[in-house]
GUVEX-767267 format. One record per residue: residue in three letters; x, y, z of N, C-alpha, C in turn. Coordinates in steps of 0.1 Angstrom, whole numbers, plus 2048, in hexadecimal, padded with zeros to 3 digits. Layout:
N
ALAXYZXYZXYZ
...
% end
This chain:
198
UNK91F6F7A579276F3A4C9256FDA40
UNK92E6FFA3992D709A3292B700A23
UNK9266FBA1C9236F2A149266F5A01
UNK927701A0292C7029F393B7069F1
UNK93F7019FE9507019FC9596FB9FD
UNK9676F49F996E6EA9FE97B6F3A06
UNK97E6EDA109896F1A139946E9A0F
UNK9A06F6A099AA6EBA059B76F4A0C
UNK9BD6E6A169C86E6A199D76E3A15
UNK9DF6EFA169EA6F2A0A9F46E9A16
UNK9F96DFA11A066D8A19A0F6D2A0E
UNKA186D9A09A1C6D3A03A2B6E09FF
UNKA2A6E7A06A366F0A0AA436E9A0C
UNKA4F6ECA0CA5E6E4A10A626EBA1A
UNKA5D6F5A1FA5A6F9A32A6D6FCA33
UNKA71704A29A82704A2BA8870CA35
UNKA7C71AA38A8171EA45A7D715A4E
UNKA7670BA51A70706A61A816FCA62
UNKA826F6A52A8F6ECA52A896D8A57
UNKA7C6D9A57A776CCA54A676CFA4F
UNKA606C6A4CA556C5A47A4B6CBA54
UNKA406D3A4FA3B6DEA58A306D7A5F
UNKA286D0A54A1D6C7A57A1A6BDA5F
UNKA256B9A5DA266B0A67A2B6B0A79
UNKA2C6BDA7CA356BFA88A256BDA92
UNKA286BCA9EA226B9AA8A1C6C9AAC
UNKA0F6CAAB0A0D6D2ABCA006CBAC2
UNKA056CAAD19FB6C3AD8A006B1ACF
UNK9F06B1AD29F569FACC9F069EABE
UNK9F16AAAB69EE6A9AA99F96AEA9F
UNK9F66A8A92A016B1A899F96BBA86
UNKA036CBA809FD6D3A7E9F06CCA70
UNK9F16C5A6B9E96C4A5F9DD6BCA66
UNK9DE6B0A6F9D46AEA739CB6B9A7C
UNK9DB6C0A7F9C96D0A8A9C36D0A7A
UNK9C96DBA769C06E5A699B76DBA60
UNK9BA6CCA629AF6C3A5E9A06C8A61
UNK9A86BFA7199E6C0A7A9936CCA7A
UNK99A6D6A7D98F6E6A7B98A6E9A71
UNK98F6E3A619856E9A559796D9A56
UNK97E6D2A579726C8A579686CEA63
UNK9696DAA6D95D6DAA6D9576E5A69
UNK9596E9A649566F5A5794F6F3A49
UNK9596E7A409576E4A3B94C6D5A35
UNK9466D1A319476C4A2D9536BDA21
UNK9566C7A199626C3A129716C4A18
UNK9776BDA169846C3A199956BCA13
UNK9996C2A0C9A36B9A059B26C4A08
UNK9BB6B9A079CB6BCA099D26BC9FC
UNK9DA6C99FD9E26C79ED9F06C79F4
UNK9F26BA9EFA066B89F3A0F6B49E8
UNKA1B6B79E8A246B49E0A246A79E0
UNKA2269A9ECA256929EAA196839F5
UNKA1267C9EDA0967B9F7A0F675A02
UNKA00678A10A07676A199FF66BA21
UNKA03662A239FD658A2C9F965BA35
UNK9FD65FA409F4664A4F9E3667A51
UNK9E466EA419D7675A409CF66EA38
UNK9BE66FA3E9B8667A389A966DA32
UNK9AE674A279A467FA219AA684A14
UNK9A1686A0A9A86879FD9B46939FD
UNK9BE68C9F69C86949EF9CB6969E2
UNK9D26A59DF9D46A39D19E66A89D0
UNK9ED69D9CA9F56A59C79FE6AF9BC
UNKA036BB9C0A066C29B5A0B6C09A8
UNKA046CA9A1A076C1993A136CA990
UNKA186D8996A276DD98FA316D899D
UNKA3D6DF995A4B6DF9A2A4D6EC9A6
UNKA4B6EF9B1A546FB9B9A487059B0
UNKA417049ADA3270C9ACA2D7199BA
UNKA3270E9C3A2B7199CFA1E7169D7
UNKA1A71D9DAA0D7199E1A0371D9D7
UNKA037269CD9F57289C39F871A9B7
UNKA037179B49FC7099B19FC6FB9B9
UNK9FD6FB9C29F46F49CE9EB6F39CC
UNK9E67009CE9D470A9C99CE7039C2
UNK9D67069B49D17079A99CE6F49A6
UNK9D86EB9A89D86DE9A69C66D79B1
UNK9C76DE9BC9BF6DA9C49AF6E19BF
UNK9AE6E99BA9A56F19B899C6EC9AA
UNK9A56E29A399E6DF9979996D0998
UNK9996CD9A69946C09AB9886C49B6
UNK9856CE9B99776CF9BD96A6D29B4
UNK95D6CE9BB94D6D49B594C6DD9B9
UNK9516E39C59496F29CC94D6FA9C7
UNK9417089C79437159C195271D9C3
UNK95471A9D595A71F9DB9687189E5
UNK97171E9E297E7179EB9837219F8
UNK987717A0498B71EA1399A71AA0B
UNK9A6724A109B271DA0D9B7720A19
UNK9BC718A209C7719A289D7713A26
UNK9DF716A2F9E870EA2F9E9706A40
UNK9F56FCA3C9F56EDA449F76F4A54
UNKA016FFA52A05703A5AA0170FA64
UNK9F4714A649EC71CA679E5715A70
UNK9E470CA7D9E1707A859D470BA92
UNK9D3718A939CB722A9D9BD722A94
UNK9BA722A839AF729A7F9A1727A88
UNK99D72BA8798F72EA9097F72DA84
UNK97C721A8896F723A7C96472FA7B
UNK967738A8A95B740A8496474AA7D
UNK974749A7E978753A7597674FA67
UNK96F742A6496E73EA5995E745A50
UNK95A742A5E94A742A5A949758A55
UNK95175DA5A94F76AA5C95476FA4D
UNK95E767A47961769A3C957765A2E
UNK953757A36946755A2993E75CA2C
UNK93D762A36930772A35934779A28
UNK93A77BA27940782A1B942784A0A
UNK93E77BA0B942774A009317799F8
UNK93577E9EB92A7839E392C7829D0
UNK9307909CD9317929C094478F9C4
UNK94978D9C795378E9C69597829C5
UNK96F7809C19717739BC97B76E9C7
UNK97B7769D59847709DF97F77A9E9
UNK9807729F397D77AA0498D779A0D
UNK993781A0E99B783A149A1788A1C
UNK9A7788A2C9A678DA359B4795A35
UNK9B37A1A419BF7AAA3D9C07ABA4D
UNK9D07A7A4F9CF7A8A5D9E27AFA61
UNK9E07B8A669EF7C4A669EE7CAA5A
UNK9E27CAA519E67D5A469EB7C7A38
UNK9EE7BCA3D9F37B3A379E77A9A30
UNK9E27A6A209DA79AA1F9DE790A23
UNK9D8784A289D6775A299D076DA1F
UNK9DB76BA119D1764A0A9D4751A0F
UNK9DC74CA149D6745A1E9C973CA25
UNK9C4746A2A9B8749A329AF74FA28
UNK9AB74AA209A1750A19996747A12
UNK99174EA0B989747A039847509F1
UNK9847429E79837419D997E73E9D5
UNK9797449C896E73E9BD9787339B8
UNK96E72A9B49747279AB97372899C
UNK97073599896F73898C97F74298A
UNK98374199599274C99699B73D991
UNK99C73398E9A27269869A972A977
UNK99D7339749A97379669B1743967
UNK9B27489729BA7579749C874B978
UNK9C47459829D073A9879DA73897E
UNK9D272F9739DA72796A9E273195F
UNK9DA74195B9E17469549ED74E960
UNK9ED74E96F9F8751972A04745972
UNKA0473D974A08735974A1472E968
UNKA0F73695CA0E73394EA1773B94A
UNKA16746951A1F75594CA2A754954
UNKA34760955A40761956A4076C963
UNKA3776D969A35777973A38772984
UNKA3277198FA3477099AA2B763996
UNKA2C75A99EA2175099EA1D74D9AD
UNKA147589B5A127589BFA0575D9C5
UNKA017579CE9F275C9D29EE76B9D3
UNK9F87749D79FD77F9D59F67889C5
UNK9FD77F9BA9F67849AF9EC77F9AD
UNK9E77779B19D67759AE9CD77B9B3
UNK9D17819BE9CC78F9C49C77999BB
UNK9D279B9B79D57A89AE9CE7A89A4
UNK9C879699D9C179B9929B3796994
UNK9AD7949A39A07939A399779A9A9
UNK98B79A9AC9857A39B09837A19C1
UNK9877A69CA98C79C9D69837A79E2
UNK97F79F9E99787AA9F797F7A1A04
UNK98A7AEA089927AFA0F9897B4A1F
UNK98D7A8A279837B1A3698F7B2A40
UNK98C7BDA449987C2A529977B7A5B
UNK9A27B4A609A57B0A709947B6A7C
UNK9947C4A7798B7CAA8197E7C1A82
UNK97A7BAA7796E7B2A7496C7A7A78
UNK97D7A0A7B980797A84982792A8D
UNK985799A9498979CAA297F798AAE
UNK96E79AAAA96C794AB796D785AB6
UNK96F77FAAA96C76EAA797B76CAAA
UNK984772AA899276EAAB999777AB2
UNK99977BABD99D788ACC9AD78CAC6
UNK9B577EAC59C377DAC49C977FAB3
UNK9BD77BAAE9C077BA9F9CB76DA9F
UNK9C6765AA39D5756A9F9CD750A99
UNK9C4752A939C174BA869CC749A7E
UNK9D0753A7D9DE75BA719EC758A74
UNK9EB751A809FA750A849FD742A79
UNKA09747A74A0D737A6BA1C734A72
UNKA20728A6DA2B726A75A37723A6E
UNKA41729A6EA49729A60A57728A66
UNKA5D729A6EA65724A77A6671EA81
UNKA71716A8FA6F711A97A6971FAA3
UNKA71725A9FA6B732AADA5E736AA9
UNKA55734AA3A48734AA2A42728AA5
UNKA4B71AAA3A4570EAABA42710ABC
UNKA4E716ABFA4D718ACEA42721AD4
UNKA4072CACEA35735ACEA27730ACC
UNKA22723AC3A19720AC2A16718ACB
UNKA2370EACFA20706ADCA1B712AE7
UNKA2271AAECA1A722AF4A0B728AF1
UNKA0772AAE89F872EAE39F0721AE5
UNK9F4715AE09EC706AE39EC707AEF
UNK9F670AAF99F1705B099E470DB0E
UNK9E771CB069DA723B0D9CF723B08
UNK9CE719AFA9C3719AF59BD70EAF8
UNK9C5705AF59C06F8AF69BB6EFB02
% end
């Protein structure tokens, strides 16, 4: 267990490319939000859900967002100011495959710095990462301003240790940690990865 961290899961997207609610879709005999439950609770001892709107199914603290059409950093940001731990795992609902020791490889990491974040095609995953929570006031002044309001720029203004794919790779061979699912043709594709994983 990784104990000075909460994981907080971002569900609260309007999923317009998938064209229904993401969270809730089936793979195997789970919704995606009960897998990514399931996997940070064992990682975690904390673990809370930020949704636009609460959700019954689930039975583990929620918070919901305190803006509209904010995005997924105030998701973040609403969820992040309802934990004690130093440190936050963020994922999203719909990232289904994560692998805890790709979790644990990342809190290896974690030092002087205000985010651990993984880079995989050359591409960050802020996602899949993990935060101080002392990066709460960088949040709120993006948030506040007239700029991008995106996990993207919080990147940009923190002190962030970014680990290759290469560092990953033996804990995840396939890298589907990373896979997220953002349309139906990626639903199908994940159904095929659950048959050979599961």
């Amino acid at each position: 267990m990784i104990a000075d961290c909460t994981a907080i899961i971002l569900a609260g997207g309007d999923s317009q490319r998938m064209g229904r609610d993401k969270a809730n879709l089936l793979l195997g005999d789970q919704t995606l939000l009960q897998r990514v439950i399931a996997t940070m609770q064992q990682v975690f001892p904390h673990v809370i859900v930020s949704v636009r709107y609460p959700r019954p199914e689930i039975n583990i603290p929620q918070v919901c967002d305190e803006y509209t059409d904010g995005g997924p950093l105030a998701g973040f940001s609403t969820a992040l100011n309802q934990i004690t731990t130093p440190w936050a795992f963020v994922v999203a609902c719909d990232m289904p495959f994560v692998i805890p020791a790709v979790i644990e490889r990342l809190a290896q990491r974690r030092g002087e710095c205000k985010a651990v974040v993984p880079v995989v095609i050359g591409q960050p995953q802020p996602l899949a990462a993990f935060y101080a929570y002392g990066c709460s006031t960088v949040i709120q002044e993006i948030l506040a301003g007239n700029g991008k309001h995106s996990l993207r720029a919080l990147l940009e203004r923190l002190d962030v240790c970014y680990v290759d794919e290469t560092n990953l790779s033996d804990a995840d061979p396939h890298l589907r940690s990373f896979f997220d699912l953002d349309t139906p043709q990626d639903v199908a594709q994940a159904l095929k990865i659950g048959t050979l994983t599961g």
